[in-house]
C-alpha positions as CSV (number, residue, x, y, z in Angstrom):
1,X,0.0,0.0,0.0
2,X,1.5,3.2,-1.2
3,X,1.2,5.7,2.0
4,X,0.5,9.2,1.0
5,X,2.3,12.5,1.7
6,X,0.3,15.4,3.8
7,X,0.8,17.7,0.0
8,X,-1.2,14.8,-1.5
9,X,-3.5,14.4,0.9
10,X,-4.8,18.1,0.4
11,X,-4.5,17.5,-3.6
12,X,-6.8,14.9,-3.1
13,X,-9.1,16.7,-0.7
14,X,-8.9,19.3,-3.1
15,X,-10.1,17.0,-6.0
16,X,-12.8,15.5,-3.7
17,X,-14.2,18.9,-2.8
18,X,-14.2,20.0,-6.4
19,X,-16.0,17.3,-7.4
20,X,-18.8,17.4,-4.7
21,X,-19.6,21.0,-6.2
22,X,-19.7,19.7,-9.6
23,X,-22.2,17.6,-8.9
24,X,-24.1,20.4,-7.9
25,X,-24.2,21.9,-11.5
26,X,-28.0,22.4,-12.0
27,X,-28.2,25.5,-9.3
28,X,-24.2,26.7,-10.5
29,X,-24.0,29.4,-13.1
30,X,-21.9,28.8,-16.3
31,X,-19.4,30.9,-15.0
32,X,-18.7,29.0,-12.2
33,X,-19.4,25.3,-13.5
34,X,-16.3,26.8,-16.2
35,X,-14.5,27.8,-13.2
36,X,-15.1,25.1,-11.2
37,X,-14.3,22.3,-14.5
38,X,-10.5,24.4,-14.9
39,X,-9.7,23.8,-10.9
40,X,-10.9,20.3,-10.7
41,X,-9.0,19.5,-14.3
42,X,-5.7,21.1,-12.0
43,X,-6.2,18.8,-9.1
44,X,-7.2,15.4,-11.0
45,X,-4.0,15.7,-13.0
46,X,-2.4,16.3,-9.5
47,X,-3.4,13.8,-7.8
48,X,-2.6,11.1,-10.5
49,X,-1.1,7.9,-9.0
50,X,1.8,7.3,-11.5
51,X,3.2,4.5,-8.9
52,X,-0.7,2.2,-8.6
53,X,0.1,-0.7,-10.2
54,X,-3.3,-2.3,-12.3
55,X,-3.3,-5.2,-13.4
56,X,-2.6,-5.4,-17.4
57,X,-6.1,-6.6,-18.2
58,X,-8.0,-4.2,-16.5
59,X,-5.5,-1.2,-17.7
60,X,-6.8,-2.5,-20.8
61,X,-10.4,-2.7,-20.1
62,X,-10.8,1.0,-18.8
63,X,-8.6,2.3,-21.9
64,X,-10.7,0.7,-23.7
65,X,-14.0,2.3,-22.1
66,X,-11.6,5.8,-22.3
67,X,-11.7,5.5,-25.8
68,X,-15.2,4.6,-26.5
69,X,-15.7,7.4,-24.1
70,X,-14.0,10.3,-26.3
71,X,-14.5,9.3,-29.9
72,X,-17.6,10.8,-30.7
73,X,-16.4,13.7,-29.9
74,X,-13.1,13.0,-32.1
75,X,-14.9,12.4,-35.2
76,X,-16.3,15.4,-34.8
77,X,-13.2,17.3,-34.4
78,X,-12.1,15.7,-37.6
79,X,-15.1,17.0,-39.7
80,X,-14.0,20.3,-39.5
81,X,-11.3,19.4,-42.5
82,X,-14.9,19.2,-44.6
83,X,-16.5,22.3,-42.9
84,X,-17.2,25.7,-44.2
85,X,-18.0,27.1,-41.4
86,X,-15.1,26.6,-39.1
87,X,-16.0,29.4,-36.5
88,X,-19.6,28.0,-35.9
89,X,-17.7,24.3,-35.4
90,X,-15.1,25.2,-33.1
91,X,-17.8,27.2,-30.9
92,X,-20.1,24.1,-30.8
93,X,-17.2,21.7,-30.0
94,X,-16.0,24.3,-27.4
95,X,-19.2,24.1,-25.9
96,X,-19.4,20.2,-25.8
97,X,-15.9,20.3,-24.0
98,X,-16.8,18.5,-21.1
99,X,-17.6,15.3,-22.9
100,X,-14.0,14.7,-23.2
101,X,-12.5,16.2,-20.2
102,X,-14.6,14.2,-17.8
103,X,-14.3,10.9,-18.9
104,X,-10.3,11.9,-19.4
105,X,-10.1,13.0,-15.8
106,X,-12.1,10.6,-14.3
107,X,-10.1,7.6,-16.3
108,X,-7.0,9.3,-14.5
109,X,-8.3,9.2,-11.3
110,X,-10.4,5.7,-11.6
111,X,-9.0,3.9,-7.9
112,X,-9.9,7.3,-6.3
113,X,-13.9,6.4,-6.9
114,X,-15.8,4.6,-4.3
115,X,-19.4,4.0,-3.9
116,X,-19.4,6.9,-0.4
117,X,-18.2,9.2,-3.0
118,X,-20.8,8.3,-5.7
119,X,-23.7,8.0,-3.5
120,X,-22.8,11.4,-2.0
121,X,-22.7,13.3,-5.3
122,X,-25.9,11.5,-6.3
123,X,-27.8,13.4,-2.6
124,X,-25.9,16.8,-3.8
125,X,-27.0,16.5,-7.5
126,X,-31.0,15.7,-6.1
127,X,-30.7,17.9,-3.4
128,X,-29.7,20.9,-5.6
129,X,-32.7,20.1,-8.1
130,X,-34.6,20.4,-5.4
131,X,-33.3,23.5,-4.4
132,X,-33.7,24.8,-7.8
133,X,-37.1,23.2,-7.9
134,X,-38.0,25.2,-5.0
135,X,-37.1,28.8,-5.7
136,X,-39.3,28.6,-9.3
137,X,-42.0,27.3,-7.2
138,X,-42.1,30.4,-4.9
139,X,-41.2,32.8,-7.7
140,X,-44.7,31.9,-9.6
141,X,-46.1,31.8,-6.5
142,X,-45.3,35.6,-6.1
143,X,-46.3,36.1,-10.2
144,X,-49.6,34.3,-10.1
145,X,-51.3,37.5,-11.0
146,X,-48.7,37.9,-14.2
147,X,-48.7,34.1,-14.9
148,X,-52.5,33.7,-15.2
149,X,-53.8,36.9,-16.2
150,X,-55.5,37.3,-19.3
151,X,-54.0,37.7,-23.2
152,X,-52.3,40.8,-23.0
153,X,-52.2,43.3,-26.3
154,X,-48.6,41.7,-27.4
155,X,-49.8,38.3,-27.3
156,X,-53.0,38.5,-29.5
157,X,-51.0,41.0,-32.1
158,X,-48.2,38.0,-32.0
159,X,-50.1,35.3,-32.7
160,X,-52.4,37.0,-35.1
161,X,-55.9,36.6,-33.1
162,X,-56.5,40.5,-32.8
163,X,-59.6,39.8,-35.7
164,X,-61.8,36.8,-32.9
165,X,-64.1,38.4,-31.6
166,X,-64.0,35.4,-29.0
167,X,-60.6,33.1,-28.4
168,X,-61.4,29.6,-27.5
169,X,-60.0,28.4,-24.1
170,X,-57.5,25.8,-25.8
171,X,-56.1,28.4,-27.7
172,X,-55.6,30.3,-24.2
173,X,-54.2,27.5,-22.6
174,X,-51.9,26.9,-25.2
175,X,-50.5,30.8,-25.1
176,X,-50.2,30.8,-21.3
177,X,-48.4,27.3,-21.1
178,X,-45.5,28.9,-23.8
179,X,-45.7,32.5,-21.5
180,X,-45.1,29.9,-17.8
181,X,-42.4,28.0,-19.5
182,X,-40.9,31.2,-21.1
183,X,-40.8,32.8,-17.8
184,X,-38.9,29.8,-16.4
185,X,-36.4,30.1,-18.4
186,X,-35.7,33.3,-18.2
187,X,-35.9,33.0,-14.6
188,X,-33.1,30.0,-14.2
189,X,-32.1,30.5,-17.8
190,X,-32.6,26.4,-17.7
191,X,-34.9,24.6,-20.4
192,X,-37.5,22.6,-18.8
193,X,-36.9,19.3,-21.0
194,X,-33.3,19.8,-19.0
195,X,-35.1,20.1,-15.7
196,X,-37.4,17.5,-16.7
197,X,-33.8,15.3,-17.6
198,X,-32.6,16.5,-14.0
199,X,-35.7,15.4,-12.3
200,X,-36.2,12.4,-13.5
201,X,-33.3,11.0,-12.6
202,X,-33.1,12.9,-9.1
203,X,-36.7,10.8,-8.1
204,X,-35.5,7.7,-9.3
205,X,-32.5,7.8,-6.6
206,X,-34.7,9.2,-3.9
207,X,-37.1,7.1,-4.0
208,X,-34.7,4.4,-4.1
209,X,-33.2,5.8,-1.1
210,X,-36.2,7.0,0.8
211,X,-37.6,3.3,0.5
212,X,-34.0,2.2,1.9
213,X,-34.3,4.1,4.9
214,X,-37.8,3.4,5.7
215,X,-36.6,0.1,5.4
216,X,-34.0,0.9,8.4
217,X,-36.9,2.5,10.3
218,X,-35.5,6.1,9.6
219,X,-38.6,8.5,9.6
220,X,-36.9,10.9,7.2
221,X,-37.1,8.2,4.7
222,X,-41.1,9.7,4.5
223,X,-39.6,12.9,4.3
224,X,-37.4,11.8,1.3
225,X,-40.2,10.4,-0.1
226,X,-42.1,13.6,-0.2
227,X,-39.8,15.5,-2.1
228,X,-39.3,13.3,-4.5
229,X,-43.2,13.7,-4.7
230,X,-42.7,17.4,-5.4
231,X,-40.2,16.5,-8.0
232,X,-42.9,14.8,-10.0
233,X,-45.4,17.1,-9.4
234,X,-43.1,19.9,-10.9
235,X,-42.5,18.0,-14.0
236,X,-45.7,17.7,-14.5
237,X,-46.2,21.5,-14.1
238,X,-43.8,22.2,-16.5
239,X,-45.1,20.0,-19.2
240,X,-41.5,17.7,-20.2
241,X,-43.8,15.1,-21.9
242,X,-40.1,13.0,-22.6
243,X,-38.8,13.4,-19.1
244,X,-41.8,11.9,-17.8
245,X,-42.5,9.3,-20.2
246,X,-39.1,8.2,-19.9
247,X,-39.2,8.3,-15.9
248,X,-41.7,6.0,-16.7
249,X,-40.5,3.7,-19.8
250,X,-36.6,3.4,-17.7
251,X,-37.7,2.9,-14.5
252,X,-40.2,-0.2,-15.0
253,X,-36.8,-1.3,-17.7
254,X,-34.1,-1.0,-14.9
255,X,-36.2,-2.9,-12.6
256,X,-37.5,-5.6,-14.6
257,X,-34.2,-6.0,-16.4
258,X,-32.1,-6.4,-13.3
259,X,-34.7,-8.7,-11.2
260,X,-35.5,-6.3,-8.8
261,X,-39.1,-6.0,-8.2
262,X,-41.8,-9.0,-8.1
263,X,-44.3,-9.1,-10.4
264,X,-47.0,-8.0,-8.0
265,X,-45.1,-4.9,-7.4
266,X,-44.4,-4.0,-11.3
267,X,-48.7,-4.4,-11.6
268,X,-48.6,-2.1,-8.8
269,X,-46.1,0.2,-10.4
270,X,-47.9,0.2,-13.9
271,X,-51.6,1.0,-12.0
272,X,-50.1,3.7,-10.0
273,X,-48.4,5.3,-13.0
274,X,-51.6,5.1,-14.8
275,X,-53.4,6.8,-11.9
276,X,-50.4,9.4,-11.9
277,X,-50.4,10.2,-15.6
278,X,-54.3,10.4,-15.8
279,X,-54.8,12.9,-12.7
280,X,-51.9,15.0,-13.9
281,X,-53.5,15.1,-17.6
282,X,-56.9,16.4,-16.3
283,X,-56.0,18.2,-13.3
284,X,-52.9,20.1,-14.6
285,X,-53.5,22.4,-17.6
286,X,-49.5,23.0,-19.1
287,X,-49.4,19.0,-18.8
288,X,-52.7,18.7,-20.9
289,X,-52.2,20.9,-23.2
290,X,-48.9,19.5,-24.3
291,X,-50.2,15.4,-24.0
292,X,-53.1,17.2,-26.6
293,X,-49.8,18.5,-28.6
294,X,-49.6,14.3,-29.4
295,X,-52.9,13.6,-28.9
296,X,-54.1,15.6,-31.7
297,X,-51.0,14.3,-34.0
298,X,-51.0,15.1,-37.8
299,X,-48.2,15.0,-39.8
300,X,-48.1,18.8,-40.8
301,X,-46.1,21.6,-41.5
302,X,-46.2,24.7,-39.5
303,X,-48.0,27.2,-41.5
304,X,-48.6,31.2,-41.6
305,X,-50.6,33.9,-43.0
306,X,-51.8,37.1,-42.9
307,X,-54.5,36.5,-40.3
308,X,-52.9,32.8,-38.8
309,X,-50.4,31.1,-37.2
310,X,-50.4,27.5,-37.2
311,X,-47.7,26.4,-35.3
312,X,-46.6,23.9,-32.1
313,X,-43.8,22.0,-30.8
314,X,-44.9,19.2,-32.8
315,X,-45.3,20.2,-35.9
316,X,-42.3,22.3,-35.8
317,X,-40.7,19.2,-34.9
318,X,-42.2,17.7,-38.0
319,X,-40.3,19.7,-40.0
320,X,-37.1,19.6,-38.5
321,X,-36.7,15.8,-39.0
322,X,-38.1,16.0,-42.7
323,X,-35.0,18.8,-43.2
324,X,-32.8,16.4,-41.0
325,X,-33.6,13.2,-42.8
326,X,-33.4,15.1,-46.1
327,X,-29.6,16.3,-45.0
328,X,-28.8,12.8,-44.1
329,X,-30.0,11.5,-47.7
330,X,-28.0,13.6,-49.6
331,X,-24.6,13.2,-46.7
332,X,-24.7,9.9,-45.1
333,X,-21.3,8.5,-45.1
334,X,-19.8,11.5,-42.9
335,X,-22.8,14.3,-42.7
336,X,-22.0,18.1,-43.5
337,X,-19.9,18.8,-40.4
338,X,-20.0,20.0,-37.2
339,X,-19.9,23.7,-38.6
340,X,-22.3,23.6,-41.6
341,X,-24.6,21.5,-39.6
342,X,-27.2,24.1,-38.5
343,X,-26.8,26.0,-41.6
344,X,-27.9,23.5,-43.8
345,X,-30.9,22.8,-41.9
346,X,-31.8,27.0,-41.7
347,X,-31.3,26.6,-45.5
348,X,-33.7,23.5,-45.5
349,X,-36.2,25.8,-43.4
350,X,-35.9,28.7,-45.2
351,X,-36.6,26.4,-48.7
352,X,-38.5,23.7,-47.9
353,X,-41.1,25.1,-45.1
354,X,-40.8,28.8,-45.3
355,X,-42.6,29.0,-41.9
356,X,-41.5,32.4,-40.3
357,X,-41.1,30.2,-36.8
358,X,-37.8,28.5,-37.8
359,X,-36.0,32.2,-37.9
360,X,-37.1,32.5,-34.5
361,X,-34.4,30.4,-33.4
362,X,-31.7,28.2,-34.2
363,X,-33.8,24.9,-34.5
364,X,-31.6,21.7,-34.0
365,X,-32.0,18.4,-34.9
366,X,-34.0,17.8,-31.7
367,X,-32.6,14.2,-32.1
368,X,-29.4,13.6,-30.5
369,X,-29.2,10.4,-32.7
370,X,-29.9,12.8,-35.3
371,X,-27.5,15.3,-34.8
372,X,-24.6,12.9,-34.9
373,X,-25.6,11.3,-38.6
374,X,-26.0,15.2,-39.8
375,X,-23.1,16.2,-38.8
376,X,-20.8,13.4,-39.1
377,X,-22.1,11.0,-41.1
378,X,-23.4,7.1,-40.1
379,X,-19.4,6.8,-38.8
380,X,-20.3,9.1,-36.3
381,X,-23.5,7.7,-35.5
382,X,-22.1,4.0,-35.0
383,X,-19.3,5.8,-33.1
384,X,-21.9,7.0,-30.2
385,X,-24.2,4.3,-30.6
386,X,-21.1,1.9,-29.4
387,X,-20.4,4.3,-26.9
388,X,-24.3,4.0,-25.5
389,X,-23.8,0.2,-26.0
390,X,-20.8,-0.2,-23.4
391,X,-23.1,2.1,-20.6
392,X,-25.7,0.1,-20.9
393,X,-23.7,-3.5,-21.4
394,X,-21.6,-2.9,-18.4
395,X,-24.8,-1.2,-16.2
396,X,-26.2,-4.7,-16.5
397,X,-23.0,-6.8,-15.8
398,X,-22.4,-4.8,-12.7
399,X,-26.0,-4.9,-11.8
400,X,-25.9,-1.1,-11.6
401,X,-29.4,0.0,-11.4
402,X,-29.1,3.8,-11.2
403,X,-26.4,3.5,-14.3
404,X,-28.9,1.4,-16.2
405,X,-31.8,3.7,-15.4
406,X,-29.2,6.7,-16.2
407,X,-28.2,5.3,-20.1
408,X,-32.1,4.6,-20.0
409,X,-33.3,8.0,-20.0
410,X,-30.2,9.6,-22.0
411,X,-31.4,7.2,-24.6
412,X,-35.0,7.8,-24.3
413,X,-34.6,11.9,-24.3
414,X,-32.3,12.0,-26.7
415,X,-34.9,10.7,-29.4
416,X,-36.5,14.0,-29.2
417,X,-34.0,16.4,-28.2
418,X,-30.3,17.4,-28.7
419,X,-28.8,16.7,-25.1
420,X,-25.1,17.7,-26.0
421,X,-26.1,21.3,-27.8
422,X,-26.7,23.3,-24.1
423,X,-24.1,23.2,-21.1
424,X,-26.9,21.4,-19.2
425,X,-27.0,18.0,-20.9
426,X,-23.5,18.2,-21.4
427,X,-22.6,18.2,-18.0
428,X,-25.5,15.8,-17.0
429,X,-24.3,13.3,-19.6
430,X,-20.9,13.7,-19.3
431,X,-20.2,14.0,-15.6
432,X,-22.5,11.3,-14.7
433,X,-21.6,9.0,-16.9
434,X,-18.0,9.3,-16.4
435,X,-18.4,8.8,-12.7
436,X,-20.4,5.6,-13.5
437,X,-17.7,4.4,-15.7
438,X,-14.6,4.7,-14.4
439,X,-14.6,3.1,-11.1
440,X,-12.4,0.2,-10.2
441,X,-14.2,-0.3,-6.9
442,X,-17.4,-1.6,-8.9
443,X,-20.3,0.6,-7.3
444,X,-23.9,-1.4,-7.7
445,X,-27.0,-1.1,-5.8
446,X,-25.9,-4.6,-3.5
447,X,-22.4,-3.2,-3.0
């Protein structure tokens, strides 16, 4: 056993510390998440053990995961030698940073990880979400009057109903859903499919470990319980359809795949969600009126003119994918680049649709899966689908529940939104699934 100095013993505190706050990501600003990345990049190279001996095998193994871990991200580095637009590509592979200084870091520092640690940056991340959670919940509380007050001037003129003599109540619903979740974002400057991402996974580990201590006859395990409770409700007040579907879909998976809950309890599971869903669809308007988003499905174009706008977040989403899939026709060996990626699909908008909606904003692939194959091709795609492969191959040989349930709902959300293009899927995916992976002292739910 290699004994260490006092200098490395505050390296590694240092490292530890660092890491804890990390975890705590969803209530950090950029700024300091940045900040906070650079000092713990500092003290994980630091504290490197150069004199741990591994045996060759497993050197070999966690190289091996290292390099499944970073190539996604390489091939998209080397598709700038075929983009146009090189400033657009090095800003969006700036920004997706993280997914290769995590897994490097944490593959440095691999014997450091033990389930104490995990399990304590697991209660950090949940406890900020709840936190986070918390202070919307008392800012609406304090904008009611804002929040539910009638159409204002703007928002008739905007969406062209100044000529109705009388707007119908779904059309108000609809308006005052986009003006709650546009005042959430501006308020935490956090989308809510991320929060939805964040929550999601946050109740599956407290409930877990709320169960566990009312197991162990701990009354705060109720308490536990109860916020996770809140969690839910709040995703269902902010309307993340995917979050909650795949809270849903990943949850009964991990379970079932990994033996864990009898079959009486998976039919109580599957009635209670039932129960869950159906009083949040009629008893919460945002929630409704995006389930009637799907609900009312046709495959249409969003559409404009002088006295209409026809437009959701559906079928603006149906045109997306018919651009995306009409990029990836024309580019599917190694896509159009990371640069000329979003270009080519404002060009596809602009031709193709002509909806004024798309020059709102920068619409992306809202596909994660997507995204890759535009930008880099079906190499790329192959590249992160191996990468998603190894999480969930070695969540189930470790009988890691929370990493099964984790790859689960990455998998799940990304089929309808681009996790990597904002800060906070980067960090979720990245830092999380890093942490999972690179452990030599395997961390599972019997450990």
């Amino acid at each position: 056993m290699i004994l260490k100095t006092p200098k490395s013993n505050i390296i590694f505190s240092f490292y530890v510390i660092i890491t804890y706050l990390i975890g705590l990501f969803p209530i950090l600003t950029f700024g300091m998440r940045s900040i906070l990345t650079i000092s713990w990049v500092f003290f994980g190279l630091l504290n490197i053990d150069f004199k741990k001996k591994y045996e060759n095998n497993l050197n070999k193994k966690y190289l091996l995961y290292l390099l499944f871990s970073i190539l996604p991200f390489v091939c998209l580095c080397l598709t700038l030698l075929y983009s146009e637009n090189l400033e657009v590509g090095v800003r969006r592979l700036t920004q997706i940073l993280p997914f290769v200084i995590f897994p490097i870091i944490f593959y440095l520092n691999k014997e450091r990880i033990e389930k104490r640690m995990i399990n304590r940056i697991l209660w950090g991340f949940s406890i900020s979400v709840l936190i986070l959670v918390f202070y919307q919940i008392i800012c609406v509380l304090f904008n009611l009057d804002i929040l539910l007050a009638d159409l204002t001037k703007e928002e008739i003129i905007s969406n062209r109903l100044g000529d109705k003599l009388i707007i119908d109540q779904n059309t108000v619903s609809v308006i005052k859903t986009r003006r709650f979740r546009s005042f959430l974002l501006r308020l935490v400057d956090t989308h809510p499919t991320y929060q939805g991402l964040w929550g999601v996974f946050s109740i599956f580990f407290l409930v877990k470990q709320g169960l566990i201590l009312i197991r162990s006859k701990k009354n705060i395990g109720f308490c536990v319980l109860i916020a996770s409770g809140v969690l839910l409700f709040w995703l269902f007040i902010i309307s993340s359809r995917m979050p909650v579907i795949s809270l849903v879909i990943a949850g009964f998976y991990s379970a079932v795949v990994l033996k864990r809950v009898q079959i009486k309890k998976q039919l109580l599971f599957i009635a209670t969600t039932i129960f869950l869903l159906t009083i949040g669809y009629f008893s919460v308007t945002p929630f409704k009126v995006r389930v009637d988003e799907v609900i009312n499905y046709k495959f249409e174009m969003p559409t404009e003119n002088e006295k209409s706008y026809n437009h959701s977040s559906v079928n603006v989403r149906n045109g997306i994918y018919t651009c995306a899939l009409s990029i990836v026709k024309d580019n599917l060996l190694f896509g159009v680049g990371v640069g000329d990626s979003q270009d080519e699909l404002n060009t596809c908008y602009n031709n193709k649709i002509g909806a004024k909606i798309y020059t709102w904003h920068n619409y992306n692939t809202h596909n994660q899966f997507l995204f890759f194959i535009v930008a880099s091709g079906i190499i790329g795609l192959l590249i992160f689908l191996i990468l998603i492969f190894q999480h969930w191959r070695i969540a189930i040989e470790n009988v890691n529940q929370i990493h099964l349930y984790f790859i689960s709902i990455i998998i799940l959300v990304s089929l309808t939104e681009n996790i990597l293009s904002r800060s906070d899927g980067v960090m979720f995916f990245a830092f999380f699934s890093s942490l999972f992976l690179f452990n030599v002292k395997r961390f599972n739910d019997n450990s």
